[in-house]
C-alpha positions in Angstrom: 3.1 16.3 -1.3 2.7 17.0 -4.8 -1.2 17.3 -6.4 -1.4 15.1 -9.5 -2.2 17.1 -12.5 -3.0 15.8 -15.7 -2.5 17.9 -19.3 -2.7 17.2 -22.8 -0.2 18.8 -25.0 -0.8 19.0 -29.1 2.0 20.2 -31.4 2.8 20.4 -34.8 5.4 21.8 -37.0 5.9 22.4 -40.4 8.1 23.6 -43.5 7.4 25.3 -46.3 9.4 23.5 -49.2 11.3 20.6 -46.9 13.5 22.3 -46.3 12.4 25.1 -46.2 10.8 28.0 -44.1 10.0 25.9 -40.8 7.8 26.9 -37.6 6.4 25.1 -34.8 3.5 25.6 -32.7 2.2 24.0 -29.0 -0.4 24.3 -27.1 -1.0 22.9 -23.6 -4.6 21.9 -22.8 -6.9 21.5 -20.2 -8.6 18.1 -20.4 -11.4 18.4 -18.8 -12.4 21.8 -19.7 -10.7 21.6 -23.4 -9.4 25.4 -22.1 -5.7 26.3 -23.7 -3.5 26.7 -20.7 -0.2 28.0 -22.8 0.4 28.4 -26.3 3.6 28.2 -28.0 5.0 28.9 -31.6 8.1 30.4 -33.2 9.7 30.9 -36.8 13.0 28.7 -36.6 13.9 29.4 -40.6 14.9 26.8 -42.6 14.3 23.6 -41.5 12.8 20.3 -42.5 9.2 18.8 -41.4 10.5 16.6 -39.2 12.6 18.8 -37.7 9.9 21.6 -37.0 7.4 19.0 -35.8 10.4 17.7 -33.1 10.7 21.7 -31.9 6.9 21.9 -31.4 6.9 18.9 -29.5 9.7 20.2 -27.4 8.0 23.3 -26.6 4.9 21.8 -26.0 6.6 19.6 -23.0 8.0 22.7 -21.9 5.4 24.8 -21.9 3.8 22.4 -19.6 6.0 22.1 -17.2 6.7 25.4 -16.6 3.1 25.8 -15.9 3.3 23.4 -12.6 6.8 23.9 -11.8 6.1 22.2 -8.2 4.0 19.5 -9.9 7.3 17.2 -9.9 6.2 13.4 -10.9 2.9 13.7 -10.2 2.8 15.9 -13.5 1.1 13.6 -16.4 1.2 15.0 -19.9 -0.4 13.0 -22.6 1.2 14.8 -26.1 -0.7 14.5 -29.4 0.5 15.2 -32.5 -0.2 14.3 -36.4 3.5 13.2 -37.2 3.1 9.5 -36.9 7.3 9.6 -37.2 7.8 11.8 -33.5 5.4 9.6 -31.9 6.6 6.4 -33.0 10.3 7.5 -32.2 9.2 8.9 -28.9 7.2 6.2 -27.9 10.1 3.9 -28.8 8.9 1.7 -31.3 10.5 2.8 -34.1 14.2 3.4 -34.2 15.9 7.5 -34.2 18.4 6.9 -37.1 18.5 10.7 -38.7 21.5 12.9 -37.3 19.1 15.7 -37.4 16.4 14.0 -34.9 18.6 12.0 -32.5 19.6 15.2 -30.7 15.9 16.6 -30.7 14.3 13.1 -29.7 16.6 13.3 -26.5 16.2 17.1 -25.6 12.3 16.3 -25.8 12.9 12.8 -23.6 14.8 15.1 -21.3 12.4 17.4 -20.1 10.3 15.1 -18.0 10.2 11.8 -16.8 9.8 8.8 -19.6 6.9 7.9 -17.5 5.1 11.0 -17.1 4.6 11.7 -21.1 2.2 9.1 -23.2 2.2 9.6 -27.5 -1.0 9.6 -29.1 -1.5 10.3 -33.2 -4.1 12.2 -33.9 -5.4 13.1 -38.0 -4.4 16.7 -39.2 -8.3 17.7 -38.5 -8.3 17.0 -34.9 -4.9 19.1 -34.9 -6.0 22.1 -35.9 -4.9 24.8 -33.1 -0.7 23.8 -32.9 -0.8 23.5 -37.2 -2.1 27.0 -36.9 0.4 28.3 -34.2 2.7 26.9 -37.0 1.6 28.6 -40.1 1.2 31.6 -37.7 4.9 31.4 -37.2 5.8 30.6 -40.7 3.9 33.9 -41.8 5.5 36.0 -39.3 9.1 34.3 -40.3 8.0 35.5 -44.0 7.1 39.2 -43.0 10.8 39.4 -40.8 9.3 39.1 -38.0 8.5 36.6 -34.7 5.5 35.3 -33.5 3.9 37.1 -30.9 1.1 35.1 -28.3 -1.4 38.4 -28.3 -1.8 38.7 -32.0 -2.8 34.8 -32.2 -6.1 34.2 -33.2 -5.8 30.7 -33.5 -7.7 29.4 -30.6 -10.6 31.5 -32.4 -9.9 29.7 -35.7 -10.0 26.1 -33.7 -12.9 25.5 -31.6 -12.0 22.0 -30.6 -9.5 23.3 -28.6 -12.2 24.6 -26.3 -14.0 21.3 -26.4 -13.7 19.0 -23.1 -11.5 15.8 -23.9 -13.1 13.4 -22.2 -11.7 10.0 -23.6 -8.5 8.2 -22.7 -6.8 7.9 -25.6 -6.6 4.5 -27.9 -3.7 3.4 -28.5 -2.3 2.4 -32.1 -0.9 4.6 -34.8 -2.7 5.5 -37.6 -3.7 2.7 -40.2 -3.2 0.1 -37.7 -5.8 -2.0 -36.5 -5.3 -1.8 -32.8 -7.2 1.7 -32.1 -10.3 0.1 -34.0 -9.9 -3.2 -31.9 -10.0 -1.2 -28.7 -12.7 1.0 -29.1 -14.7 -2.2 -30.5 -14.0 -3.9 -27.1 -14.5 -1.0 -25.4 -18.2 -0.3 -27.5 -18.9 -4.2 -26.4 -18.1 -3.6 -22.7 -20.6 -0.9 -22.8 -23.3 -2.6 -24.6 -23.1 -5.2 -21.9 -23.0 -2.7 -19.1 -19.6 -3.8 -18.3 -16.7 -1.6 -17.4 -13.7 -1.6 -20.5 -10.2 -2.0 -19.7 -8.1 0.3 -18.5 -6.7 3.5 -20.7 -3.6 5.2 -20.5 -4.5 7.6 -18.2 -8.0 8.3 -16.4 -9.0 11.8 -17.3 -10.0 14.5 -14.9 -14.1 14.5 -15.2 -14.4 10.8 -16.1 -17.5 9.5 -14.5 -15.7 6.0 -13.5 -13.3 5.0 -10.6 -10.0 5.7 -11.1 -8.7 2.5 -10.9 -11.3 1.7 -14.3 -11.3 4.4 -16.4 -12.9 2.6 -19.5 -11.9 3.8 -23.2 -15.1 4.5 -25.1 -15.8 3.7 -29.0 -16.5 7.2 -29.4 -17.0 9.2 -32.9 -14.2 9.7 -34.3 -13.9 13.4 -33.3 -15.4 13.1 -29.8 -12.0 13.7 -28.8 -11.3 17.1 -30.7 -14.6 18.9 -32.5 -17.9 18.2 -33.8 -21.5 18.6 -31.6 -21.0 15.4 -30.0 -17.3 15.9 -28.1 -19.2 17.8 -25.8 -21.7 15.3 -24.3 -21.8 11.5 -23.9 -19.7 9.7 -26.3 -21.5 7.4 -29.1 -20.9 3.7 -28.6 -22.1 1.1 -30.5 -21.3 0.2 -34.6 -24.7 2.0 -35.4 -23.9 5.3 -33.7 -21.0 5.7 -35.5 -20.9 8.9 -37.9 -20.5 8.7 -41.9 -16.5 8.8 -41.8 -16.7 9.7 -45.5 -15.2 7.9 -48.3 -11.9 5.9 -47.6 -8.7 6.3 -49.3 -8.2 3.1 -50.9 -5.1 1.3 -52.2 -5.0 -1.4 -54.6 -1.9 -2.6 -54.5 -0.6 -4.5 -57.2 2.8 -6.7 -57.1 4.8 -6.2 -60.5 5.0 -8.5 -63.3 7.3 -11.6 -63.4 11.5 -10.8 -64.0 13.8 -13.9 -65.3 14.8 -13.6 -61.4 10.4 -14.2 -59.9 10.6 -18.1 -61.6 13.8 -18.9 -60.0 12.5 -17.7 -56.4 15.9 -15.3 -56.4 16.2 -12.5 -53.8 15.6 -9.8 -55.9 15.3 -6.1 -53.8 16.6 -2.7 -54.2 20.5 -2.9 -54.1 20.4 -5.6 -56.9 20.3 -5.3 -60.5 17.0 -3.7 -61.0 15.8 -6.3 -63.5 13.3 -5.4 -66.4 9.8 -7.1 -66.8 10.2 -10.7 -68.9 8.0 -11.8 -71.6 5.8 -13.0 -69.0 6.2 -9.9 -66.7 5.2 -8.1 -69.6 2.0 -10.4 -70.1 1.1 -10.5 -66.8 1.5 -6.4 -66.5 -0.9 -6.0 -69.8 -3.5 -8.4 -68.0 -3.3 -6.4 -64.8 -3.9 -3.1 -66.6 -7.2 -4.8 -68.5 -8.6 -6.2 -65.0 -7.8 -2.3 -63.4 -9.6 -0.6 -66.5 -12.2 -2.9 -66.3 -12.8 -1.8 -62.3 -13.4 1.5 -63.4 -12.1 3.1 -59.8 -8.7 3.6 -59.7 -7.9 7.7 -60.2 -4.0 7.9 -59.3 -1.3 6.0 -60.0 2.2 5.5 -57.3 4.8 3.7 -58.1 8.1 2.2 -57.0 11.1 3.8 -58.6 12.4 0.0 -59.9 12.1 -0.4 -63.2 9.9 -3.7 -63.2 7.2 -1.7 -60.7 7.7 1.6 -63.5 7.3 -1.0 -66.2 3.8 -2.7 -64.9 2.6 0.7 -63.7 3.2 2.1 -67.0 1.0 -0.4 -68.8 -1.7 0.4 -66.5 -1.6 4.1 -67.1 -1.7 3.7 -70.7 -4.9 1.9 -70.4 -6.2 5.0 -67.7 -4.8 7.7 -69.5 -3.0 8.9 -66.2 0.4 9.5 -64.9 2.0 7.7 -62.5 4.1 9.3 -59.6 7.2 7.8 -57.7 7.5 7.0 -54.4 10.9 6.2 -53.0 9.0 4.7 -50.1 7.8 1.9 -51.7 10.8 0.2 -52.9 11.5 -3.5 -52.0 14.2 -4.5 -49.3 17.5 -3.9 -49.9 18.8 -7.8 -49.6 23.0 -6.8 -49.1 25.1 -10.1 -50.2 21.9 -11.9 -51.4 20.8 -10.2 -53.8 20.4 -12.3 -56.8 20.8 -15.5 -54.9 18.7 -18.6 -53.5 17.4 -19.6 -50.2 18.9 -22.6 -50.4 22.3 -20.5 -51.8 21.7 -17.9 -49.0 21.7 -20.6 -46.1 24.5 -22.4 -47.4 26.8 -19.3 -48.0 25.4 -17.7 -44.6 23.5 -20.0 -42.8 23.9 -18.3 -39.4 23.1 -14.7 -40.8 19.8 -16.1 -42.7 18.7 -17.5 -39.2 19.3 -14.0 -37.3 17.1 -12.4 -39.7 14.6 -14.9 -40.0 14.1 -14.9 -35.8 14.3 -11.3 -35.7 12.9 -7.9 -37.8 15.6 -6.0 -36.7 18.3 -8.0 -37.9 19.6 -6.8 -41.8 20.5 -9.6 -44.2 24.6 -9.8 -44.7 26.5 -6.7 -46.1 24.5 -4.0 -44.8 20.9 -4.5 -46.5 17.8 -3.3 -44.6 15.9 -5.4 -41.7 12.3 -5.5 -41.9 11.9 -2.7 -39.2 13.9 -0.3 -40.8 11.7 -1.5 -44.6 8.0 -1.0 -42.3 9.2 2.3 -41.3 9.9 3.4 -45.0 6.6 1.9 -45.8 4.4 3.2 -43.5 5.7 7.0 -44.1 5.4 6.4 -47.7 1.6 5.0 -46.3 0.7 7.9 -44.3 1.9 10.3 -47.1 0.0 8.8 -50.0 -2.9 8.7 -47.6 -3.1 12.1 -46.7 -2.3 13.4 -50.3 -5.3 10.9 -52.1 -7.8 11.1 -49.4 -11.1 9.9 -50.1 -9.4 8.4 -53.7 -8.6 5.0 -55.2 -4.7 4.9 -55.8 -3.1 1.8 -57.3 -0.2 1.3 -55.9 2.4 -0.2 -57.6 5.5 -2.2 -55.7 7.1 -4.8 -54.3 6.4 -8.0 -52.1 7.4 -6.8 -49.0 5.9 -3.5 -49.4 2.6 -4.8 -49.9 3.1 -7.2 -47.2 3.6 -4.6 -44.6 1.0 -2.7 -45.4 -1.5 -5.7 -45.0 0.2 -6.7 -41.8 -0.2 -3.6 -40.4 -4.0 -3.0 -41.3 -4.5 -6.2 -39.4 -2.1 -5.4 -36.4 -0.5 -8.7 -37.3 3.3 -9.6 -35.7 6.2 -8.9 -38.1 6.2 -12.7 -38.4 3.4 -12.9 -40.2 5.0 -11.6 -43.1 6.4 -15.0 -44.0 2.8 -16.9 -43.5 1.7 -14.6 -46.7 1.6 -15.4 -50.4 1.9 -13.0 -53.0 2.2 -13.5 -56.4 3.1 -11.4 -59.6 0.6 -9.2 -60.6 -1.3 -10.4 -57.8 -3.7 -7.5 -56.4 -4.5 -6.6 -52.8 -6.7 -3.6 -51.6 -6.7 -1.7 -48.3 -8.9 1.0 -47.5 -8.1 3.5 -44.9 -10.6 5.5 -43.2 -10.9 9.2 -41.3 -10.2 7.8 -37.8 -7.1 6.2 -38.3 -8.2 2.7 -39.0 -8.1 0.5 -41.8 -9.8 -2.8 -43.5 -8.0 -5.2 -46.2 -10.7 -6.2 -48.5 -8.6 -8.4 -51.3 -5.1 -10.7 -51.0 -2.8 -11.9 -53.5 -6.2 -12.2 -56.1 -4.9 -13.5 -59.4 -7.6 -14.3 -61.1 -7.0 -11.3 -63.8 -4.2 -14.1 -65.0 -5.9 -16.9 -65.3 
């Protein structure tokens, strides 16, 4: 009979231009010592991101399993990894649509069982020892040369690597608000001297039964480095470390088009309207009420001109530039662009009900379904994020853009997305914090146009 064994696997990848020079780097961990077990890592030359992070998450599950060749089902590997895009594809929750990852996505879904391998996103910080396997490789690639395990040093130059995991992990990607939710449960079970639900997988180590292992509201690096990983984790809003400034988005809907009045579908594969004499109003007003807040540093827009046009009006007033993001483009409506509701359901009645039952369901002539628009968005998200942390951005886009990224701080179902209002030049804010979690502080305020 085969002995259980339990192992965390973090990998990473990377690409120096994307595309560009690409390496990948694994490393298979002991939980409850924190102890690498195997480390992995090549140069693979040129090669996007995505597809580096994929190869590092391939060798990762390898690595593992050919450390307990005999270990069978009873081998559990928990994989942890900083692209929010290979463990939302590999958890199955977001949909494999690139050529490039389909066949990568099944060689990694290959190696082991589906139910032996659970996805956890981590930050970049708590990443540290497979993103510098990865840059080792991409130096070695640059010198004509492969990587080679006894010249690493980087379990030297990542010491949470050595630290003892001894967490379940939560479950929730980043800037979603089901991680926070849990550990808050989890920090209120153990106030009340109760025992928290269940996590993924009970840890070697874990004090509790193992029919109970409880997830704790830990600091947000007790499961990678920092003084504190190594004892008993905090619990309790109090005990809670600084998580240093947020990076904040206020996001602000566009100005008014002839199409806004008329309640038109109005998206990406339409005409790409220009601001009206109201748009254009309502964009000047906007850009006194962000001036007047006196935070905002950076500017992102949508590449449609009405988003460009009320950005620009705002970065007049700041005296900054604003940067594109194809990300945050609205929905590409197919056939309805420019047309009604009421127009919509009488030309395609049955086709407006599919997609109003379902997210995954595109509006008629091959426009986008709201799955395929969150997993533009939330890239776009995790990329602005990660590039302005710690900054106030104003984001400039679209309604369903700024939707998504509300319903997702809140953990909300994709239905949701019809119970909000959002008006022109309305302003929202989220703020998104070190650990992965988020807040919404302000919807659809319009009082900067009345």
């Amino acid at each position: 009979m085969s002995v259980a064994r339990q192992v965390v696997v973090e990998a990473d990848g990377g690409s120096r231009g994307n595309p560009g020079p690409a390496g990948y780097g694994a490393v298979v961990i002991d939980p409850a010592t924190g102890e690498p077990l195997a480390e992995a890592a090549e140069y693979i030359g040129v090669a996007t991101n995505n597809v580096a992070e994929y190869r590092g998450l391939i060798a990762g599950l390898e690595a593992a399993k050919a450390l307990f060749p005999d270990a069978g089902d009873a081998l559990r590997v928990h994989v942890r990894m900083d692209s929010k895009l290979v463990v939302e594809q590999m958890s199955g929750r977001w949909k494999i649509k690139h050529p490039d990852m389909k066949p990568l996505a099944a060689r990694a879904a290959a190696i082991l069982p589906p139910s032996s391998v659970t996805y956890e996103w981590i930050p970049r910080a708590q990443n540290k020892h497979a993103d510098r396997l990865a840059n080792e490789a991409m130096d070695a690639g640059r010198d004509g040369r492969q990587w080679e395990a006894s010249a690493s040093t980087a379990a030297l130059d990542a010491p949470s690597a050595r630290t003892p995991i001894a967490s379940p992990p939560v479950q929730g990607p980043p800037g979603d608000q089901a991680a926070g939710a849990a550990k808050a449960r989890a920090a209120l079970a153990a106030a009340r001297g109760a025992a928290a639900p269940e996590g993924l997988f009970p840890l070697p180590g874990a004090a509790v039964p193992e029919s109970a292992a409880p997830e704790t509201a830990a600091a947000p690096e007790a499961a990678g480095s920092g003084p504190e990983a190594a004892g008993s984790p905090q619990t309790g809003w109090g005990a809670a470390p600084d998580l240093g400034a947020p990076a904040t988005l206020v996001l602000l809907r566009h100005g008014e088009t002839a199409l806004t009045p008329e309640k038109r579908f109005s998206g990406s594969g339409g005409t790409d309207p220009e601001l009206s004499a109201t748009g254009r109003g309502q964009a000047e007003r906007a850009a006194e009420h962000v001036a007047a807040l006196g935070a905002v540093q950076d500017i992102v827009s949508s590449p449609l001109r009405r988003c460009r046009e009320t950005a620009a009006a705002v970065a007049a007033r700041l005296g900054l530039d604003v940067r594109i993001d194809e990300g945050l483009r609205e929905t590409d409506f197919g056939a309805w662009e420019g047309l009604t509701f009421t127009e919509v359901r009488e030309r395609y009645g049955d086709d407006l009900t599919a997609w109003l039952a379902s997210p995954d369901t595109a509006p008629t002539g091959g426009g986008e379904s709201f799955t395929e628009v969150t997993e533009r968005v939330a890239a776009a998200r995790d990329r602005i994020v990660a590039r302005y942390a710690g900054r106030t951005v104003l984001l400039v886009t679209h309604v369903t853009p700024i939707k998504t990224l509300v319903r997702l701080a809140l953990g909300a179902p994709p239905e949701s997305l019809f119970r909000m209002e959002l008006s022109a030049a309305s302003i929202s804010t989220v703020a998104y914090y070190g650990d992965g979690n988020a807040s919404v502080r302000l919807l659809n305020d319009t009082s900067h146009l009345r």
